[in-house]
N, C-alpha and C positions, 0 to 999 in steps of 0.2 A: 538686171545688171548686164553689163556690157563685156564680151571675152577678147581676148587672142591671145596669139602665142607672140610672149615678149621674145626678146634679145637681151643675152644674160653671160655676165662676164667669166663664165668658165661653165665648163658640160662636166658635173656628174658621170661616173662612171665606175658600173657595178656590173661588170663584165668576167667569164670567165677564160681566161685564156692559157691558163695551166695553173697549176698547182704549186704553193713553196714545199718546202721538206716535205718529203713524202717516206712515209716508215717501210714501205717495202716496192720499190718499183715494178722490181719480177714478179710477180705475185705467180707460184707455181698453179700449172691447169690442173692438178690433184686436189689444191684449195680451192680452186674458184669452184669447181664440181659439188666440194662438200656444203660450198656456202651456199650453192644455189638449190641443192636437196633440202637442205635446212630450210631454208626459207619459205621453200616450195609447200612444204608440212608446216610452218611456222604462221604464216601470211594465214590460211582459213584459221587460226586459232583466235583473231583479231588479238583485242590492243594486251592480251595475258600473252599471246605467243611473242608481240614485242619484249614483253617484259622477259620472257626466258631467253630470246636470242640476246639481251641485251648484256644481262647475267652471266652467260656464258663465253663472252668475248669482253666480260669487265677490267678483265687487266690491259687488253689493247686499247679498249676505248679512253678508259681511264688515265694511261697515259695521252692519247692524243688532246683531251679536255684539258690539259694542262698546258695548249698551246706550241708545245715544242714541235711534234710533227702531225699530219695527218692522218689518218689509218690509210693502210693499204687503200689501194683503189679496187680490188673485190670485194672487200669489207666496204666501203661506202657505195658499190654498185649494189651489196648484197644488203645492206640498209635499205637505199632507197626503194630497192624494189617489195621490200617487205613492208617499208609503211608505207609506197607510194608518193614518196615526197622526194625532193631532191633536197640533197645535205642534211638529209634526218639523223648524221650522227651529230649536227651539233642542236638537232630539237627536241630529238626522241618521241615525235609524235606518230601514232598511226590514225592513219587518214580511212575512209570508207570509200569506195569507188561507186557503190550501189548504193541507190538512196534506199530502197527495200530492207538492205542490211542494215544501213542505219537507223531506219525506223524502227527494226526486232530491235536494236542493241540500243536505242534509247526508252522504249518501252521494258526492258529486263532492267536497264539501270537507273532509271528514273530522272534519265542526264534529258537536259537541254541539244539539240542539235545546232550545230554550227558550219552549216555547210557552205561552201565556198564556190563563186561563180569567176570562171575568168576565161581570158582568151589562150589557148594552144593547154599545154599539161603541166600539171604541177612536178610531176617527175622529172619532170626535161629541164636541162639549164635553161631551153631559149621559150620561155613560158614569157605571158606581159609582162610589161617590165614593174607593175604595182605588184604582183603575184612575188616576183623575185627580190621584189623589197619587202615582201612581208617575210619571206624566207629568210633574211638577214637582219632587219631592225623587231621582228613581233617573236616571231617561232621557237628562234633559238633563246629568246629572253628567258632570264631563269625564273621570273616571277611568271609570265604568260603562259610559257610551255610549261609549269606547274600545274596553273589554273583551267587550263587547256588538259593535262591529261587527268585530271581529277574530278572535276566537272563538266565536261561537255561528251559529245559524241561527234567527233569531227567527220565531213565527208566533202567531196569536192568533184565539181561536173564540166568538162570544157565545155563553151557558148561556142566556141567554132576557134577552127585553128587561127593560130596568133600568124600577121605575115612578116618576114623575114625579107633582109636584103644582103646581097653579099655585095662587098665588095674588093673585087682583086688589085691589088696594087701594083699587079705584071711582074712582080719581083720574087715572087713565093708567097707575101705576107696576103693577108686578106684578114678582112674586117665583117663579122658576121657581128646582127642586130634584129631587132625586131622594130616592127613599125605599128604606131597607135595600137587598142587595148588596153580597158579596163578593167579591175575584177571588184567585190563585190560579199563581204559575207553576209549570211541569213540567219537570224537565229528564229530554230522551228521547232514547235511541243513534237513531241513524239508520231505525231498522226499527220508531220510534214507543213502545219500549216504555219507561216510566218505570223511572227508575233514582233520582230522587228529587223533592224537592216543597218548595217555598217559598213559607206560607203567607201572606196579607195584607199590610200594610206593614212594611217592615224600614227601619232606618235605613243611610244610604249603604255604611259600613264593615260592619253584620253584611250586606247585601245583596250587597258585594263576597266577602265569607269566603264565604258560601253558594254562589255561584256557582262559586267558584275549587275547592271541594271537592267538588260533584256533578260541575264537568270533570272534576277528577283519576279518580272513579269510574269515568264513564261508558270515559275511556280503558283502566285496568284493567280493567272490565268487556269492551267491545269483545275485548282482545286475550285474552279464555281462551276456551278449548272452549265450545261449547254444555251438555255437563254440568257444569262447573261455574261457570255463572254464575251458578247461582241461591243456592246457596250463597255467594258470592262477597258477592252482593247480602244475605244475612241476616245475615253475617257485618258487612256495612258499614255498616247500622242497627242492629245491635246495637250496636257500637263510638260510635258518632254519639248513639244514646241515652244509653249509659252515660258520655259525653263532658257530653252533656244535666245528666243525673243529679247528675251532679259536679260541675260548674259552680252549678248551683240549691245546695247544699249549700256550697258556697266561698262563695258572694252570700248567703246566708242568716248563715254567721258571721261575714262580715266585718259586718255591721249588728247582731252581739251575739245572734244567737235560738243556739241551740242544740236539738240533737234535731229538726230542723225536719222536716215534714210531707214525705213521699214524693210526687212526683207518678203520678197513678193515672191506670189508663184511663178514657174518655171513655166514661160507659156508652151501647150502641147501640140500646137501646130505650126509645122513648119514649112513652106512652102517650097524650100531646095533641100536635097540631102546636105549636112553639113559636111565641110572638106575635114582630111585629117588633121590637118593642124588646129582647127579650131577645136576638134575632139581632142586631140594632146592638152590642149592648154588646157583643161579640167583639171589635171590632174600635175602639180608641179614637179616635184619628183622625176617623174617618166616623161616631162617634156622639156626638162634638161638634159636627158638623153635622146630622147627622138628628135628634137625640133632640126637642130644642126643636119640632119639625115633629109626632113622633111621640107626645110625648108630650099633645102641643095634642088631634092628630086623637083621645086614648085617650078611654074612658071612666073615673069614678071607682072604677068594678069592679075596670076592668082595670087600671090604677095601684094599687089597694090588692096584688091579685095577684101583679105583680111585685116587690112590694118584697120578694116573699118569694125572688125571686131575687139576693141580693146578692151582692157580692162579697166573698168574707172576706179582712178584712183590706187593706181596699183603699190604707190608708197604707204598709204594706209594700212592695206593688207599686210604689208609686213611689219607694220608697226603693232599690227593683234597680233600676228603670230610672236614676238617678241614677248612680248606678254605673258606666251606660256614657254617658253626657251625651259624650263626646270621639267616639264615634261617629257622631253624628245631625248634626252641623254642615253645614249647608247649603252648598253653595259660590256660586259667583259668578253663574254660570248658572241654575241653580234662583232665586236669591232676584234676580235681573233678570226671571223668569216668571213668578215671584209679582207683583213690581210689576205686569207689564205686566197682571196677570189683574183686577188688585186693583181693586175698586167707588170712582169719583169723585164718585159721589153721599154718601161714607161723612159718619157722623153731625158728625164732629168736621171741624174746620180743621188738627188736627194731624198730622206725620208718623207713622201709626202702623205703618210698617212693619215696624222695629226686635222691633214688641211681636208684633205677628202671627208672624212667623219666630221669634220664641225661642216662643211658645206653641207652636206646631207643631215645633218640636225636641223640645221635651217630651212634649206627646204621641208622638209618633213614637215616641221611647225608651221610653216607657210601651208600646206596640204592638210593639214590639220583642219585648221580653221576655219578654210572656205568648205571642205567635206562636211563640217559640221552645219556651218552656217547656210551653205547655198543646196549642197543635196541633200542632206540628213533631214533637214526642214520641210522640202519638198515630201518626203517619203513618208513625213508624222500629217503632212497634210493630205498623202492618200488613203494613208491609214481611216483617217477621222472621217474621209470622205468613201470609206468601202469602195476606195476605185480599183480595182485589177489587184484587190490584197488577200484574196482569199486562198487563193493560190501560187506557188511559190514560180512556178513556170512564167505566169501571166503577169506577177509584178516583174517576175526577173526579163520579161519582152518590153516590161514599162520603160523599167532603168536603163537596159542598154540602148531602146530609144529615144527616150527624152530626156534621159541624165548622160550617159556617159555617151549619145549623141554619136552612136554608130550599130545603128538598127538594123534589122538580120533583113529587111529591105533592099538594103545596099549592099550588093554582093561584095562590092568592091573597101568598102568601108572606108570611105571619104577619098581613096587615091587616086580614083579613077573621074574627076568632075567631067560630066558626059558637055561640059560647053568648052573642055579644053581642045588644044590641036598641038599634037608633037611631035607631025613632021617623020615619024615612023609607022614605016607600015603594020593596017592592022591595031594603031596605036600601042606595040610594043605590048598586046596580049601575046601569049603562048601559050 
């Protein structure tokens, strides 16, 4: 299949640039002190010390869950740093920073691990931008962050810092962003080794299926001999492929094509680093928000070049993701996070939050599809093929470069294409 980054009539945008109502702006240094002893004793208890600090500031949280304002900003500094996450008062999840940790605490609970790969930190607002949508459409969901704290052992590892641009407007304002970065979860038996893989952003319902099916593996797998679980494990991506398979061909006639196109391996050699925009375009979501940045910073070389990256057929693809539109509905949670993220400086006097969440429905289900169909597919075929799956490091060098197409080869990660010229000294390294 054939990629690039389209042109699209309006940019997504899940930014944070302050806060609405906020329950206590002063927050006295007498409370931030206490919140951060707390935490300090609270954070080594793992996900029970969550549960006590949660308990104990239930009347404050409890009111902000109800939308009207947000907690103090010591209380969501003093959240985040206890589970590690950024906006964990609206997920309630704690995260593991150590995969060591994780593997004692999934070996004592018998949980599945679900650790998470992405570019820059989960704790940080300017994390990739798929990381910062899973913190808004998956985390905070009531049925996921359920599922999530009752069955899994969460944990998450930067791949390398996320890059960033600023830009000043000369006026005061300026616009911070991040540029290209993908992330990535892994679900691992207790002993770290990958059992399967859930690329990019999914919508809430395929995010819950995907979850509920790598448990059901990882159990199966657990309880056989050590000689047959590898088999075990080719046999369960073959099955999940040709499930794949199947599915693309059902969504293909129901929209009238017939004979429709097989989906093919992802060839693994590639003779140029790929530039960033072609990595953006992976991922639709996150190149609704980067392209507009990326395509400003290109040259017209490089613009002419990529066009020759298209995507075929790109009305198609949104005619499968329509398809699944009943899946990506945001719930009550998510789209109260959204508001609260949402810019008050915005162009218009109008409500336009309505417009924003059905956009990002849409994309989402458009990232659905193809994550499913063009990488997900790819990862059941290295599975079957014991390629680089035995270990979670070694697949995780596979995907970032031949999937998400910004390999830790490239220091620069697509921005820097070594045949451009821009007339700055140095070429505007520093």
């Amino acid at each position: 299949m054939k990629f690039r980054a389209c042109k699209y009539p309006f940019a997504l945008i899940l930014v944070s640039f302050g806060f609405v109502q906020i329950a206590d702006a002063q927050t006295p240094v007498a409370e931030t002190s206490k919140l951060s002893q707390e935490v300090s004793v609270l954070r080594k208890q793992g996900p029970k010390g969550l549960e006590v600090f949660l308990k104990s500031h239930a009347n404050t949280l409890n009111t902000a869950s109800s939308g009207a304002v947000l907690p103090s900003p010591a209380l969501r500094l003093a959240l985040d740093e206890l589970c590690q996450q950024r906006d964990c008062y609206a997920s309630r999840l704690y995260w593991y920073t150590d995969i060591e940790q994780a593997k004692a605490a999934a070996r004592t609970s018998g949980k599945p691990i679900l650790s998470l790969r992405l570019l820059g930190r989960l704790d940080q607002d300017l994390s990739c931008a798929n990381s910062r949508f899973f913190r808004v459409a998956l985390y905070p969901n009531v049925e996921i962050s359920k599922l999530l704290q009752d069955r899994f052992i969460l944990h998450w590892q930067s791949v390398r810092p996320v890059p960033k641009v600023t830009i000043d407007f000369g006026d005061g304002r300026k616009l911070e962003r991040t540029i290209t970065g993908n992330s990535i979860h892994y679900v691992l038996d207790a002993s770290g080794r990958p059992i399967d893989a859930i690329p990019g952003l999914y919508s809430p319902k395929a995010f819950l299926r995907q979850l509920e099916q790598a448990e059901l593996a990882v159990k199966n797998y657990s309880k056989l001999t050590p000689s047959d679980r590898e088999s075990y494990l080719r046999k369960y991506h073959s099955d999940r492929l040709n499930s794949i398979q199947g599915q693309w061909v059902a969504d293909l006639s129901r929209l009238g094509i017939q004979s429709p196109p097989k989906l093919v391996e992802i060839p693994s050699n590639r003779s140029q680093p790929p530039t960033a925009e072609i990595a953006s375009s992976l991922a639709v979501s996150k190149m609704r928000v980067e392209t507009p940045m990326l395509t400003a910073l290109q040259s017209d070389a490089e613009r002419n070049q990529n066009a020759l990256a298209e995507i075929t057929d790109q009305k198609v693809w949104d005619k499968i993701a329509q398809l699944y539109a009943a899946d990506v509905k945001l719930d009550r949670n998510s789209i109260s996070l959204i508001r609260a993220k949402k810019s008050q400086s915005a162009n218009t006097q109008e409500d336009n939050l309505p417009i924003i969440v059905k956009n990002f429905e849409a994309t989402m289900a458009l990232d659905t599809v193809r994550n499913e169909y063009m990488l997900h597919s790819q990862i059941h075929r290295w599975f079957m093929q014991g390629k680089q799956t035995r270990s979670v490091e070694a697949l995780n060098e596979q995907v970032y470069g031949q999937l998400f197409l910004t390999p830790s080869s490239d220091p620069w990660l697509g921005l820097f294409p070594s045949d451009s010229y821009s007339a700055i000294d140095n070429d505007g390294i520093r």
